[in-house]
N, CA and C atoms as a LAMMPS dump frame, in Angstrom:
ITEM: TIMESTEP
0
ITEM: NUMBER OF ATOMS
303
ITEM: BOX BOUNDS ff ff ff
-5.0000000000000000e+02 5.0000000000000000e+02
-5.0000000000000000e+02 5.0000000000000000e+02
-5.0000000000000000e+02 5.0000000000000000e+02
ITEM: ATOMS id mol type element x y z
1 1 1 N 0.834 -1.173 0
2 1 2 C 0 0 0
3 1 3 C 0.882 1.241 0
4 2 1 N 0.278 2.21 -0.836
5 2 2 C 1.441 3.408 -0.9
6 2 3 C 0.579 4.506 -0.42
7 3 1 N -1.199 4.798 -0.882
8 3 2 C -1.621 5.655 -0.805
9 3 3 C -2.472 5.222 0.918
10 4 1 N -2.935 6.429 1.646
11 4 2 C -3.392 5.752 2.583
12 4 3 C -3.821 7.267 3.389
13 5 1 N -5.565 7.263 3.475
14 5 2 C -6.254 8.105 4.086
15 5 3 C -6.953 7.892 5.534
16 6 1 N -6.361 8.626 6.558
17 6 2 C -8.239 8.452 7.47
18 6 3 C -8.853 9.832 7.921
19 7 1 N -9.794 9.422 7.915
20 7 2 C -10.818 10.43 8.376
21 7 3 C -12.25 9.577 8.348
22 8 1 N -13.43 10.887 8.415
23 8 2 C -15.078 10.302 9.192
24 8 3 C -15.366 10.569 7.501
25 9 1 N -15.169 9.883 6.814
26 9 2 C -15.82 9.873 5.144
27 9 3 C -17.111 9.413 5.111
28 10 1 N -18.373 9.024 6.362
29 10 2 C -19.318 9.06 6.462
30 10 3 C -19.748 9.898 7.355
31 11 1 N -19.518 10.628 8.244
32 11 2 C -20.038 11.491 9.066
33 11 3 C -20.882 10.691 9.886
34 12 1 N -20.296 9.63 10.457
35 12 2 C -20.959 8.746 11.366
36 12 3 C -20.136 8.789 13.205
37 13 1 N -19.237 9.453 13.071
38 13 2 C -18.432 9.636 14.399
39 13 3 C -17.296 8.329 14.035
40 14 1 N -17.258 7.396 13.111
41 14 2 C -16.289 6.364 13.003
42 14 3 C -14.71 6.702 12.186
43 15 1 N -14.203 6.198 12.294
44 15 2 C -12.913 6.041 11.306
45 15 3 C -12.826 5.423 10.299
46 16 1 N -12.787 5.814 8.787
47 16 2 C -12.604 4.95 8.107
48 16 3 C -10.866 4.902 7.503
49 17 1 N -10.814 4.052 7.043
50 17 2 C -9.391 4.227 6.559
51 17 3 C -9.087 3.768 5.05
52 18 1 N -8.803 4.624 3.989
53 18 2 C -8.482 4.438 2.671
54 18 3 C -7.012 4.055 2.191
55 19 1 N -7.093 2.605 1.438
56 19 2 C -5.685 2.38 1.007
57 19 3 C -5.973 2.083 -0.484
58 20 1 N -4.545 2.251 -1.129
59 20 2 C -4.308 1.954 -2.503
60 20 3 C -2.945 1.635 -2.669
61 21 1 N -2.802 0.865 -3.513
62 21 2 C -1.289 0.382 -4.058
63 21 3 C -0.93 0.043 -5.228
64 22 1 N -0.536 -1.173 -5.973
65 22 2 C -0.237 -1.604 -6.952
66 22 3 C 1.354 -1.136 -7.762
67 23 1 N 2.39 -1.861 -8.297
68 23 2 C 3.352 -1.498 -8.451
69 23 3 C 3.422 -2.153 -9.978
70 24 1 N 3.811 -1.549 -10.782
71 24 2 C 3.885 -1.99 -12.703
72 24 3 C 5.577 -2.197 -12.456
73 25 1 N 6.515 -1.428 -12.122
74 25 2 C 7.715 -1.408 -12.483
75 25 3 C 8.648 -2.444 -11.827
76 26 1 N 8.573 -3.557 -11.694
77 26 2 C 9.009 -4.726 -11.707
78 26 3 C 9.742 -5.486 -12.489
79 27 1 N 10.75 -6.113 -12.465
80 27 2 C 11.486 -7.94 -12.932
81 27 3 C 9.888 -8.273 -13.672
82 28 1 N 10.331 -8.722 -14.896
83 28 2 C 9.351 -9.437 -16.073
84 28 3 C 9.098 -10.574 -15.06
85 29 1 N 9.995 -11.241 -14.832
86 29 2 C 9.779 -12.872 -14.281
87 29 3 C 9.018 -12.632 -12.596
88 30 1 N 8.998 -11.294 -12.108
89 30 2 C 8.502 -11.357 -10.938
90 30 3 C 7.172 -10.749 -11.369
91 31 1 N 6.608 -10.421 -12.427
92 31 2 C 4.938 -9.961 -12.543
93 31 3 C 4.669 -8.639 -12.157
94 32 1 N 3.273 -7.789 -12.23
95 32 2 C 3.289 -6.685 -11.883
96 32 3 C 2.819 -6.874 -10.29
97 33 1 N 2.681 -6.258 -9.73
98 33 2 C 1.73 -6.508 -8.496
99 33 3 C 0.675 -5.472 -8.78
100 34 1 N -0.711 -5.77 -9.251
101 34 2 C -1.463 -5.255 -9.746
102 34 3 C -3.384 -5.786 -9.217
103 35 1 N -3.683 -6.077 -7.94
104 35 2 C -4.413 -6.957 -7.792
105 35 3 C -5.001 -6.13 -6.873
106 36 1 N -4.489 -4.567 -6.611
107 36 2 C -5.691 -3.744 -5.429
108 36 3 C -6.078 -3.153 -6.126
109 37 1 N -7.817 -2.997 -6.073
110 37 2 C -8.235 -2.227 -6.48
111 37 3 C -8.482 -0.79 -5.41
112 38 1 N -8.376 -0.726 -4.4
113 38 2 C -8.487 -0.027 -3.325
114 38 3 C -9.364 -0.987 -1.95
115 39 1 N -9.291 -0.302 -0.768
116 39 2 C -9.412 -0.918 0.189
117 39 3 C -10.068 0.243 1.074
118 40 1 N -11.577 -0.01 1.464
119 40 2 C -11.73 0.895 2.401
120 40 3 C -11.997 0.19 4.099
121 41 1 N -11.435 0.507 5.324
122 41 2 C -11.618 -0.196 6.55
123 41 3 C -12.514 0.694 7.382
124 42 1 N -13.32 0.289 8.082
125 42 2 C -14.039 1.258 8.894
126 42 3 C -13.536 0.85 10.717
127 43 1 N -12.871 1.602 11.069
128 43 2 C -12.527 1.63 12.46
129 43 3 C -13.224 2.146 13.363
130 44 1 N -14.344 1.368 14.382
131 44 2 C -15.293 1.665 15.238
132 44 3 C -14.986 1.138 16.891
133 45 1 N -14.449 1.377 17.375
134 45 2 C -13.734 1.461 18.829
135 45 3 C -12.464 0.054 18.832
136 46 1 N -12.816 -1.296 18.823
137 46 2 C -11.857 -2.564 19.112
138 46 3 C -11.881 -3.136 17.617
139 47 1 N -13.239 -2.664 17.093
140 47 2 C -13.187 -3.561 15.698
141 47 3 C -13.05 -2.656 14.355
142 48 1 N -12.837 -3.625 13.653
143 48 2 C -12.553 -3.125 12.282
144 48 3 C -12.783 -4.281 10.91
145 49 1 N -13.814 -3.281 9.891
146 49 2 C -14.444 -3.705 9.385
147 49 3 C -14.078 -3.684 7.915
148 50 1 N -14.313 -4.376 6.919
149 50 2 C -14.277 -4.048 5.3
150 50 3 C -15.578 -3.429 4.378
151 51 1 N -15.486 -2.827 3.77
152 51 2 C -16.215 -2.885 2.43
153 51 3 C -15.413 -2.585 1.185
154 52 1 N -16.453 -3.59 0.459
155 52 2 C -15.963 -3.967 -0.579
156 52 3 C -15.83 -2.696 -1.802
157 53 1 N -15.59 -2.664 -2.174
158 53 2 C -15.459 -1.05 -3.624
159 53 3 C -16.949 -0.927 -4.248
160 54 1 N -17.289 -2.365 -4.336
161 54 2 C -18.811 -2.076 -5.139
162 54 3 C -20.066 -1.388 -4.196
163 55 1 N -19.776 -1.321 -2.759
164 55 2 C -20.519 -0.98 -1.642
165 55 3 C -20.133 0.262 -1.812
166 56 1 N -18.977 0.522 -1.107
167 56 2 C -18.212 2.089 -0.851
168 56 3 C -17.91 2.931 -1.937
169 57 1 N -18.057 2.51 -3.356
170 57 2 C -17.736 3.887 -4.399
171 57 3 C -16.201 3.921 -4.08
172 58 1 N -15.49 3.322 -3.478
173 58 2 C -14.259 3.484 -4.057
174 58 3 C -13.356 2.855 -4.856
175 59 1 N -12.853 2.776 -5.782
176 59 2 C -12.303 1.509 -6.34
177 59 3 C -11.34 2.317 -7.421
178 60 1 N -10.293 2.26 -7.477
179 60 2 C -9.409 2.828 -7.953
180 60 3 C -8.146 1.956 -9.093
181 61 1 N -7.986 2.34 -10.216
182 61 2 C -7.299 0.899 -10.977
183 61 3 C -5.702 1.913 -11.137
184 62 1 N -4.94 1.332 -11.333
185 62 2 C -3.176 1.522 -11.269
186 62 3 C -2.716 1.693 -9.992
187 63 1 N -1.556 2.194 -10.449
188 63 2 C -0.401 2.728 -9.251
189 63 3 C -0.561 3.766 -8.233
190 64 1 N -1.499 3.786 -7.194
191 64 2 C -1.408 4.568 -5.691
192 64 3 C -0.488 5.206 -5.535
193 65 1 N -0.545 5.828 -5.105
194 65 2 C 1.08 6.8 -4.555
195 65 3 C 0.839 7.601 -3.764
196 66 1 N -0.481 8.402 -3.517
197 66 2 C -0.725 9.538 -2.742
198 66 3 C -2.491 10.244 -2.851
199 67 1 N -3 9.601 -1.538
200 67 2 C -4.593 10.526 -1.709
201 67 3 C -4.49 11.563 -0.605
202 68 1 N -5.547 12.414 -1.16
203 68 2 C -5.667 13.681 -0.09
204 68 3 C -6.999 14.09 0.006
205 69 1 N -7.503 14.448 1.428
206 69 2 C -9.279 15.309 1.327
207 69 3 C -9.033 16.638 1.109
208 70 1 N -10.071 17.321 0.729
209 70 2 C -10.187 18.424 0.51
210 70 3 C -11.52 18.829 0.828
211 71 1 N -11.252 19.802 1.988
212 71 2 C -12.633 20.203 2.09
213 71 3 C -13.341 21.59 1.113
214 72 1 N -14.358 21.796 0.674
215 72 2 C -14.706 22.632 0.105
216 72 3 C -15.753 23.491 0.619
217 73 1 N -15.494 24.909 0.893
218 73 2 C -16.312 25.541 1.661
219 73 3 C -18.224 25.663 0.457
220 74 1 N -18.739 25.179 1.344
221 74 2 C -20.279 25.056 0.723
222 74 3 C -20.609 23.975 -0.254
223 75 1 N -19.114 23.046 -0.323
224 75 2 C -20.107 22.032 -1.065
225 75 3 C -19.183 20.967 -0.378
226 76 1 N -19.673 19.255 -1.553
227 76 2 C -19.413 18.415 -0.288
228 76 3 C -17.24 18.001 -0.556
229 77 1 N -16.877 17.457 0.166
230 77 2 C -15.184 17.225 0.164
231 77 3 C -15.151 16.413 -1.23
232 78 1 N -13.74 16.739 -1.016
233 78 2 C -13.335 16.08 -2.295
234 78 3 C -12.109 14.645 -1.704
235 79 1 N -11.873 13.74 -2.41
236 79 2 C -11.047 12.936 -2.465
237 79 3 C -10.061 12.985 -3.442
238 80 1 N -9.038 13.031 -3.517
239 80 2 C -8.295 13.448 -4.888
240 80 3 C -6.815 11.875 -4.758
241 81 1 N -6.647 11.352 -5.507
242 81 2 C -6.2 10.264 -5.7
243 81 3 C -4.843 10.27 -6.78
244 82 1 N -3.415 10.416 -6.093
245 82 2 C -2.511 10.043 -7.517
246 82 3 C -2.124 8.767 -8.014
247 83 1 N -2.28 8.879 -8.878
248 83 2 C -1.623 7.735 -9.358
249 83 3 C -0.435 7.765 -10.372
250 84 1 N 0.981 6.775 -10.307
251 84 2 C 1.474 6.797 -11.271
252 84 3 C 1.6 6.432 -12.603
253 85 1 N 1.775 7.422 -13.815
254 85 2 C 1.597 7.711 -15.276
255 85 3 C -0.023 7.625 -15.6
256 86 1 N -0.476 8.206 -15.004
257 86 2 C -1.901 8.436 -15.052
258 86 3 C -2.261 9.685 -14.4
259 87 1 N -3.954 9.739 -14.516
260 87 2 C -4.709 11.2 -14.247
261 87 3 C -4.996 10.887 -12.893
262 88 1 N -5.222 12.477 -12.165
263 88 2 C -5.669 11.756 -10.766
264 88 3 C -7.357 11.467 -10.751
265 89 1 N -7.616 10.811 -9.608
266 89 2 C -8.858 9.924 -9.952
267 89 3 C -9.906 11.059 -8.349
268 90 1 N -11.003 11.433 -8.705
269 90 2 C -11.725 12.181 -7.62
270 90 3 C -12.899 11.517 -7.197
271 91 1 N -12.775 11.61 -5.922
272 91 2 C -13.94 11.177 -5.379
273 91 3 C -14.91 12.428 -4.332
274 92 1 N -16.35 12.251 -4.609
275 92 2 C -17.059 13.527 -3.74
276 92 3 C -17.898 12.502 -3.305
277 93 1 N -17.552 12.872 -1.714
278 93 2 C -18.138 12.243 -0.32
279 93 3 C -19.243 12.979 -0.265
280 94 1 N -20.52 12.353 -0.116
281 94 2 C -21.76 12.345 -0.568
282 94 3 C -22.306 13.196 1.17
283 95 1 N -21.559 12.538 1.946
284 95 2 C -21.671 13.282 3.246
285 95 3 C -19.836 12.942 4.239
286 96 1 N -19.845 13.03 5.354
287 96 2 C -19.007 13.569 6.495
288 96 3 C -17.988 14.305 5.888
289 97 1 N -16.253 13.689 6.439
290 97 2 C -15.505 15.05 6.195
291 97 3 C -13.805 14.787 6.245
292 98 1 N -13.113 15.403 5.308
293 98 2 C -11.965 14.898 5.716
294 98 3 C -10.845 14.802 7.141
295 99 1 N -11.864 15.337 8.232
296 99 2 C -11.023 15.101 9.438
297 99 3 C -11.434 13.987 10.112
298 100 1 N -10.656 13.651 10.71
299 100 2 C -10.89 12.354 11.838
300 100 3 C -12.149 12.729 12.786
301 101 1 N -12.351 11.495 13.345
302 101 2 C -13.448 11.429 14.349
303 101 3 C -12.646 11.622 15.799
């Protein structure tokens, strides 16, 4: 994992936590490592939970390297996603916020 967010991205008082990875620039004979599509965890006091990308709207394809929130005054945050040799990928959180709980 290279990219890696937390904050309340539901505005539920919980933690969620956003990862991404994947690496292309590899040994031919060792393969790409290319098999995350992203990973969101929800951290709620002892436990910790998954959803899957098709649940959570997140799902992200290449090389991770670096996400960031952005809050936007009067409308809702942004998710902004780099990836390497590619465009960055955005996500708008439908509700909570890029700070922690």
């Amino acid at each position: 994992m290279y990219g890696l967010l937390f904050a309340d991205l539901k505005g539920n008082k919980s933690t969620e936590l956003l990862m991404g990875g994947n690496l292309y620039n590899v040994k031919p004979e060792v393969g790409r490592y290319d098999a995350s599509y992203g990973l969101t965890l929800t951290i709620a006091g002892d436990s910790i939970s998954t959803t899957e990308p098709s649940t959570s709207g997140f799902q992200v394809e290449g090389q991770v390297r670096s996400m960031a929130c952005l809050e936007r005054r009067g409308m809702n945050s942004l998710i902004v996603v780099a990836r390497n040799d590619d465009t960055p990928k955005l996500f708008e959180l439908a509700s909570g916020s890029c700070t922690e709980s």
